[in-house]
Structure formats: structure tokens, C-alpha cells
C-alpha positions in Angstrom: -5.7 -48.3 -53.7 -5.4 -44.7 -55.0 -4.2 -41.9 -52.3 -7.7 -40.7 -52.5 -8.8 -43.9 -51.2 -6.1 -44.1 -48.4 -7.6 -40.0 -47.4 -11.0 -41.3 -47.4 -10.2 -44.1 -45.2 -8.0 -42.0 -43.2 -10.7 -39.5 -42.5 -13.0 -42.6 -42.2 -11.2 -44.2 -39.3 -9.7 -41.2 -37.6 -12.3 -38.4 -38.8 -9.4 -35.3 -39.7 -7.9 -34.8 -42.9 -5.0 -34.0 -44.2 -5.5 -30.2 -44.6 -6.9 -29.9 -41.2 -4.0 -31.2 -40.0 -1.7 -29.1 -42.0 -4.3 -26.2 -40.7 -4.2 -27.4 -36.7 -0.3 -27.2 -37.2 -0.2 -24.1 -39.2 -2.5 -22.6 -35.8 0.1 -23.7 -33.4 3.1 -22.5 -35.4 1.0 -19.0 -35.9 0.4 -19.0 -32.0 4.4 -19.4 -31.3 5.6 -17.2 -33.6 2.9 -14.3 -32.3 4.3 -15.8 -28.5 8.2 -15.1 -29.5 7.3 -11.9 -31.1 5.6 -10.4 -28.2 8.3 -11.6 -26.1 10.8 -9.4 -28.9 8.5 -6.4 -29.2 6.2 -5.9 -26.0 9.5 -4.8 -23.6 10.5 -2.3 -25.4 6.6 -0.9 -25.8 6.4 -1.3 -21.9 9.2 0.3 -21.4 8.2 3.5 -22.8 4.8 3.3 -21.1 6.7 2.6 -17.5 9.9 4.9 -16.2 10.8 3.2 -13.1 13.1 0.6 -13.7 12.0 -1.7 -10.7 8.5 -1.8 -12.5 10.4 -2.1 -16.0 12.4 -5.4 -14.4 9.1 -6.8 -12.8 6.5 -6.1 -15.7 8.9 -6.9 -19.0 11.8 -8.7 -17.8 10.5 -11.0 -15.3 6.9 -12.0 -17.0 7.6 -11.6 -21.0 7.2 -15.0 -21.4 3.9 -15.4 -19.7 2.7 -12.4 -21.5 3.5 -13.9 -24.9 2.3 -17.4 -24.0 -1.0 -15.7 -23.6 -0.8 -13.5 -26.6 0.1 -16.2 -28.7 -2.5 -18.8 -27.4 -4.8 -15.8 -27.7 -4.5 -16.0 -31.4 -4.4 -19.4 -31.9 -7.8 -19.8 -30.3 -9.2 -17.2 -32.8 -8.0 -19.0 -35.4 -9.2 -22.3 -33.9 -12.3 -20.7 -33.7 -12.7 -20.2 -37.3 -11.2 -23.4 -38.1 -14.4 -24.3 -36.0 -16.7 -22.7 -37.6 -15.4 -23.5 -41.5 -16.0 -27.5 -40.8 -19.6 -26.5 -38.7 -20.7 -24.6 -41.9 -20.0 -27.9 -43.9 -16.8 -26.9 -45.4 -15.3 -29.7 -47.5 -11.7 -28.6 -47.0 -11.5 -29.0 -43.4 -12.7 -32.4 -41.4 -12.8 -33.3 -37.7 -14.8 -35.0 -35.3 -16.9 -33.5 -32.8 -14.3 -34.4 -29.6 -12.6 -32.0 -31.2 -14.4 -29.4 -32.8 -15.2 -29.1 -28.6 -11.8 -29.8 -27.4 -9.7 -27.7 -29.7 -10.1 -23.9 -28.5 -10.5 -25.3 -24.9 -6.8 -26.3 -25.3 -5.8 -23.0 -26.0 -8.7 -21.0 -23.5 -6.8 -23.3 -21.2 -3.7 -22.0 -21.7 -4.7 -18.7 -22.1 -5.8 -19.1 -18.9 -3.1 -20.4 -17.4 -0.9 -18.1 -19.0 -2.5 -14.5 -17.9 -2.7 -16.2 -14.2 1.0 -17.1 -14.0 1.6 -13.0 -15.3 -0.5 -12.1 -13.3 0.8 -13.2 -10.0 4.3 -12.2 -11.0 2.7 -8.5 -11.5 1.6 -9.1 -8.1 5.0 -8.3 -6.8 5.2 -4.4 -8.5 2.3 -3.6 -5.8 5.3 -3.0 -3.2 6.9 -0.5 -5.9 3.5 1.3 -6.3 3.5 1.6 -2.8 6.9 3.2 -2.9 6.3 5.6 -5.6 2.9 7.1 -3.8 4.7 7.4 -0.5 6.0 10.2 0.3 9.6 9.7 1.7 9.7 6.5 -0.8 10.7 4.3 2.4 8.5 1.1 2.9 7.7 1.4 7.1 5.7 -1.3 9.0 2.3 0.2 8.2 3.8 0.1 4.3 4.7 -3.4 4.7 1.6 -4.3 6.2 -0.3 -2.6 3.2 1.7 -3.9 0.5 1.5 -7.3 2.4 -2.8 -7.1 2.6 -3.2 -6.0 -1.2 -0.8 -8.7 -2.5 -2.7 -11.6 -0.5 -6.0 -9.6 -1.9 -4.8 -9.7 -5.3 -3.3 -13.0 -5.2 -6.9 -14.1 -3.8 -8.9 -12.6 -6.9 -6.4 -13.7 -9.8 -6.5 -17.4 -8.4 -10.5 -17.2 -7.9 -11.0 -15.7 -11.6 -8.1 -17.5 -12.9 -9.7 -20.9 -11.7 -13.1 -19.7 -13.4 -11.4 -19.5 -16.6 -9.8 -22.8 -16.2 -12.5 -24.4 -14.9 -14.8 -23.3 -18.3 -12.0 -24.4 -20.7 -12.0 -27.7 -19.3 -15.7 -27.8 -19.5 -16.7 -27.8 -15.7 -20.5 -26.4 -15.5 -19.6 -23.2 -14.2 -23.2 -22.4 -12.8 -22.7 -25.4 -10.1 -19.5 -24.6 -9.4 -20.1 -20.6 -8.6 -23.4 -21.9 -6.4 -20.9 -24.3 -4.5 -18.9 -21.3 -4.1 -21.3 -19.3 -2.9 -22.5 -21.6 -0.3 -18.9 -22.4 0.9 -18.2 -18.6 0.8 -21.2 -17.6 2.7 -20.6 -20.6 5.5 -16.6 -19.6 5.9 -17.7 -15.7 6.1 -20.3 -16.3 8.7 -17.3 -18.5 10.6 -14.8 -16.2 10.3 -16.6 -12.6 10.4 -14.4 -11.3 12.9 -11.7 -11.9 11.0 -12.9 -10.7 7.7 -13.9 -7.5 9.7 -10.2 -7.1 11.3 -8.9 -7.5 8.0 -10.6 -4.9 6.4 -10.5 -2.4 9.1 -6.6 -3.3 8.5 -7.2 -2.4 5.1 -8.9 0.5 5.8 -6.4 2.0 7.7 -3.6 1.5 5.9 -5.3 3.1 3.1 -6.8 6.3 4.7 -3.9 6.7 7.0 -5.3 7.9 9.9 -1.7 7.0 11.4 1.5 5.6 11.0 3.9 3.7 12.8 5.7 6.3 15.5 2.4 8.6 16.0 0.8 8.9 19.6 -2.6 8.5 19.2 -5.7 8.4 21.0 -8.0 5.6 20.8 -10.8 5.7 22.9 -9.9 5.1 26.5 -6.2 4.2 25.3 -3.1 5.9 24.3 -0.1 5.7 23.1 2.4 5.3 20.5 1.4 2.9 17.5 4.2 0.5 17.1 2.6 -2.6 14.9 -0.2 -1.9 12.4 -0.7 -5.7 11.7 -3.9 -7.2 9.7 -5.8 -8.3 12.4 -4.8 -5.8 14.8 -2.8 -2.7 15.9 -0.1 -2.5 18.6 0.0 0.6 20.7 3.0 1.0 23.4 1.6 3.3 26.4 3.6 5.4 28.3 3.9 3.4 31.3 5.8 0.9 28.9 2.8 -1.7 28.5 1.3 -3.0 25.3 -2.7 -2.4 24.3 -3.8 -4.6 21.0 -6.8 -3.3 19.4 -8.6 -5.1 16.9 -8.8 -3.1 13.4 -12.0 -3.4 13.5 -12.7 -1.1 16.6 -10.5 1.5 14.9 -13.7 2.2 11.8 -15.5 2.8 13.9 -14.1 4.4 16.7 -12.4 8.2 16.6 -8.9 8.5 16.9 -6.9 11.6 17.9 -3.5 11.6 16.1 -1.1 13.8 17.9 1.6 12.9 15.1 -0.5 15.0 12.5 -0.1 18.2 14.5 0.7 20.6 11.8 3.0 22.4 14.9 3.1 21.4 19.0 2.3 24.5 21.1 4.2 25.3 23.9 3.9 27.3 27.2 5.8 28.0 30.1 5.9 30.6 33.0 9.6 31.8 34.0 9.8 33.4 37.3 12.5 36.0 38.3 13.4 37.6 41.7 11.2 40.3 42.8 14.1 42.9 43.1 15.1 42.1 39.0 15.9 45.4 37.4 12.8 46.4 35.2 15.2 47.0 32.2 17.1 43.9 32.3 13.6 42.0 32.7 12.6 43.8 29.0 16.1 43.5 27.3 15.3 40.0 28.5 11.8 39.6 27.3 13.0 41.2 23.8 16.0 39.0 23.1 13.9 36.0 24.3 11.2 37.1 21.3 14.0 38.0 18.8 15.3 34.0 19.8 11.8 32.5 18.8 11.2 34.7 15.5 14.8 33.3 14.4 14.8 29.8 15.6 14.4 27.2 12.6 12.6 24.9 14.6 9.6 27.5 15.5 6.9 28.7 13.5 3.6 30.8 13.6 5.9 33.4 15.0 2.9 36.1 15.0 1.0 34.3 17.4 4.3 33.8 19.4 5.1 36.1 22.7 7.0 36.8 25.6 5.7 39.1 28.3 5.7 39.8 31.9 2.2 37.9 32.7 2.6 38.8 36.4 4.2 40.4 39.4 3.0 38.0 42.5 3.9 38.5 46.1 7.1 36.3 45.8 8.2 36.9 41.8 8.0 38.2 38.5 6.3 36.4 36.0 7.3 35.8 32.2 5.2 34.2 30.1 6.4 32.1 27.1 4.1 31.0 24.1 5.6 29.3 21.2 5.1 26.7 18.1 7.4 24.1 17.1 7.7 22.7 13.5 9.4 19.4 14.4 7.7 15.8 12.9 8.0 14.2 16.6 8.3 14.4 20.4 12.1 13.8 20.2 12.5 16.1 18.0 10.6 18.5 19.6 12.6 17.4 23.2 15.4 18.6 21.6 14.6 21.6 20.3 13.1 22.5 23.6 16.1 22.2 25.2 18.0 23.8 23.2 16.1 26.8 23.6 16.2 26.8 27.4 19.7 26.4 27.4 19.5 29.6 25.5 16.8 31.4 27.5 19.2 30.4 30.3 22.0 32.0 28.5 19.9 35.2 28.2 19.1 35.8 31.7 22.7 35.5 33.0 23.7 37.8 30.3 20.9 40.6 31.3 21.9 39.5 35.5 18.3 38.0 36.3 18.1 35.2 39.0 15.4 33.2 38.5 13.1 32.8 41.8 14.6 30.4 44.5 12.0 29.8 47.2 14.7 28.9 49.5 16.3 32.1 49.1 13.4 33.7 49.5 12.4 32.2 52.7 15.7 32.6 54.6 15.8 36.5 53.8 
């Protein structure tokens, strides 16, 4: 028997030949060299595209093998493909059975597949660096967390459902069944769990539009208080009585919320009252050193709506009003500063000899 009679027989009994072979083997060879060449080449072409260096370690380092299993299965299955297509058009060269012609760029869709969904979850992780980046003190808070938290289980949800529909067609599955079974599942869980589904996306919604953070007093509806928990279900506000009101995210769409911690500056007022018999000088020296202590205190601003003048001369004192803005980020802050400045104002008075009003002392003369 000649070897042209062992090829025919060979082809007979197990339908390839040998230079499908050879060509099946040079396809997987091309696909791993194009894999471990991507893995050379593609970090240091991220790296140019990305500066931050946590990105850098989660995108290159931590996925380049993923990345160039996909590449390299990528071009495999193009090359598959025409493999395909040369024994379809009758090619003499090339032999294979129809199992095959089928099966052959579903292996490599497969692992295509496979391959992008595997980077693509580790990508998942650089969501909390994005976060980071577009914040503006860079520090990752509760309401962050929560946010970076709801889009990674979003994301996570998305690459598995479209990664599945990939995997499912390269194995063959009749994807038009599948998406209807889907759809009916999917439409049956959403009706069950609409509450929930709204809560989350009222989480969602505001986390993204920040309407507050964790540390602002707000107002929300009949409630209010400082936000504490921003949570994907719900939102934890501590009142000032020391209890704890949970308010679904959902309310918070579509109800209007009053953020005192956006206050672009806290107004303050106050009325000091000094004995009647106060010298009139002292009272202005007073009044002007009072001003001069707002217009130079780092902690105020809007200075030219600022002022401190005798409001009043009543039966029992004389009145001096105070009006004043402070540029502090919160009520501790502004606490502080406050009294600081009375301390001061204080100061001021006993250097000009003013006594506040003392009803006491006023009723025993």
C-alpha cells in the first residue's frame, strides 16, 4: 500500500488530512504566539495610555494574561474561519468533517469568551480607583464605598449576563429560547422584587448626583438630621435627639431634600446687650473693633454684607447687633470658630470697660 493509499484511507476513516492537520496546529501555534506577544507588548502600550499606577497594576499587571488569551484566541478563530471556508468552497488541500467544520471556531468563540469575561471582572476592581480619581479629596468615605460597591455588583451583573450569552452561542445553545426564558424569569423576579430594584437605584441615584454625603444635616421631608449610612437599600439619618430614621432610597427621588452641608457660608446673628449708663464712645470703639475682628477673621466671609451696630436703646439696655458669615465645611467647625470669636468679642468689651446687661443688677438698683 502506497502512502497515498494509507492518506486516503486515513481521510476515509477519520475525514482530516494531513495538511489540515498541519494547518489546525499551525492555527493554535499562531494563536499562542499572538497570546504571548500581547502579553510582551500590550503593558507597555497601556501604560502610556494610563498614568495612575493603581490602574497601571490592575489593567496590565494583573489581567495581561486574560487579555492575550483573548487576543490570541481572537486570531485563531479568524483563521479558523477561513480554514472553514477554504474546505466549504471544495478546496482539495484541506479536509474535515462537518462536526468539525461546526465545532472548530466555537472552540475558540469559547474561549474568547471566556477569556474577555475573566478580564473583564478583574477590570472590575479599577472602578474603586475611578472613583478616587473623580473625587475631590481622593479619600473613599461611606457614600464612596457604597458607590463603588453598587457599580461593581452592576458591572459584575452585566459582564456575567453578556459573557454567558457569548458562551452560551459558542457552545451552540439556541440563543432565541434562552433570551425568551430570560425575559420571562427577569420579568417574574422584577415584579417580586420591585421594591428592591427601586431602592437600589434610588441608591444609585444618589450616590451619583450627590445630593449629600455622609456628615451633612439634611432635611428629608418630615425628618432631619445628620446622614450617617448611605447603604443600597436605604439611608441612615442620626436625629438630634440621638435616634436613628431609615429611609428607603427610593423615597429620597422623589422626595426634596434640604442639604444644610452645601451651605456655601452659615449666617450668623446675635444681639449683645450693654448697661444703659455704657459710655457712648466706648460702645463705638467697641462696635468698630468688633467689625475690624470680622473683616480679618479667616474663618468669615462675605464681609460687605457683614455689620455691627447699635440696633437699639430699650428701657433696660443697649443693643448691638452682630451679623456675620462663616466659611467653615461643618457645624463643629463652625462651633469653634464661634467661640472663638466671642471669646474675643468678650475680650473687646473689657478692654473698652462695657458690662454687658445683668438683669439682676438691674433690678436691685
Amino acid at each position: 500500500m502506497t502512502e497515498t493509499d494509507i492518506a486516503t484511507q486515513a481521510v476515509d476513516t477519520v475525514g482530516v488530512n494531513q495538511a489540515t492537520v498541519l494547518a489546525i496546529i499551525g492555527i493554535i501555534v499562531a494563536g499562542i504566539l499572538v497570546r504571548f506577544l500581547t502579553m510582551a507588548f500590550a503593558p507597555s502600550l497601556l501604560k502610556k495610555i494610563i498614568r495612575s499606577k493603581n490602574l497601571q497594576h490592575k489593567t496590565v499587571k494583573n489581567s495581561d494574561k486574560a487579555l492575550g488569551s483573548a487576543v490570541g484566541a481572537f486570531v485563531s478563530y479568524l483563521l479558523a474561519i477561513q480554514l472553514v471556508n477554504a474546505v466549504e468552497d471544495g478546496s482539495t488541500t484541506y479536509v474535515m468533517p462537518d462536526i468539525m467544520i461546526t465545532i472548530l471556531p466555537n472552540i475558540f468563540q469559547f474561549i474568547i469568551a471566556l477569556a474577555l469575561v475573566i478580564w473583564a471582572f478583574r477590570l472590575v476592581n479599577v472602578i474603586q480607583d475611578v472613583v478616587l480619581i473623580l473625587d475631590s479629596d481622593g479619600v473613599a468615605d461611606s457614600s464612596d464605598k457604597t458607590l463603588i460597591s453598587a457599580l461593581e455588583s452592576v458591572m459584575r451583573f452585566v459582564i456575567v449576563f453578556i459573557g454567558s450569552v457569548f458562551i452560551a452561542d459558542a457552545i451552540g445553545l439556541n440563543l432565541t429560547s434562552l433570551i425568551a426564558g430570560l425575559g420571562i424569569s427577569g420579568l417574574a423576579l422584577a415584579l417580586a422584587a420591585k421594591d428592591t430594584i427601586s431602592n437600589f437605584f434610588g441608591a444609585v441615584t444618589v450616590l451619583l448626583d450627590r445630593p449629600f454625603k455622609v456628615g451633612d444635616w439634611v432635611v428629608v421631608g418630615a425628618s432631619q438630621g445628620e446622614v450617617i449610612e448611605i447603604n443600597l437599600r436605604t439611608t441612615l439619618i442620626r436625629t438630634g435627639i440621638d435616634t436613628v430614621i431609615t429611609i428607603p432610597n427610593a423615597n429620597l427621588v422623589s422626595t426634596p431634600v434640604e442639604n444644610y452641608g452645601k451651605r456655601r457660608w452659615r449666617r450668623w446673628q446675635s444681639m449683645l446687650h450693654f448697661d444703659l449708663n455704657s459710655n457712648p464712645d466706648n460702645v463705638e470703639a467697641f462696635r468698630d473693633d468688633v467689625l475690624k475682628s470680622i473683616m480679618e477673621n479667616a474663618a468669615t466671609m462675605n464681609e460687605d454684607s457683614s455689620w455691627c451696630r447699635v440696633n437699639d436703646i430699650s428701657a433696660t439696655s443697649i443693643d448691638v447687633s452682630l451679623n456675620l458669615y462663616w466659611d467653615v465645611q461643618g457645624g463643629a467647625d463652625e462651633r469653634q470658630e464661634k467661640e472663638k470669636f466671642l471669646l474675643e468679642v468678650m475680650q473687646l468689651a473689657k478692654n473698652h470697660e462695657l458690662r454687658f446687661y445683668d438683669n439682676r443688677i438691674r433690678q436691685q438698683m
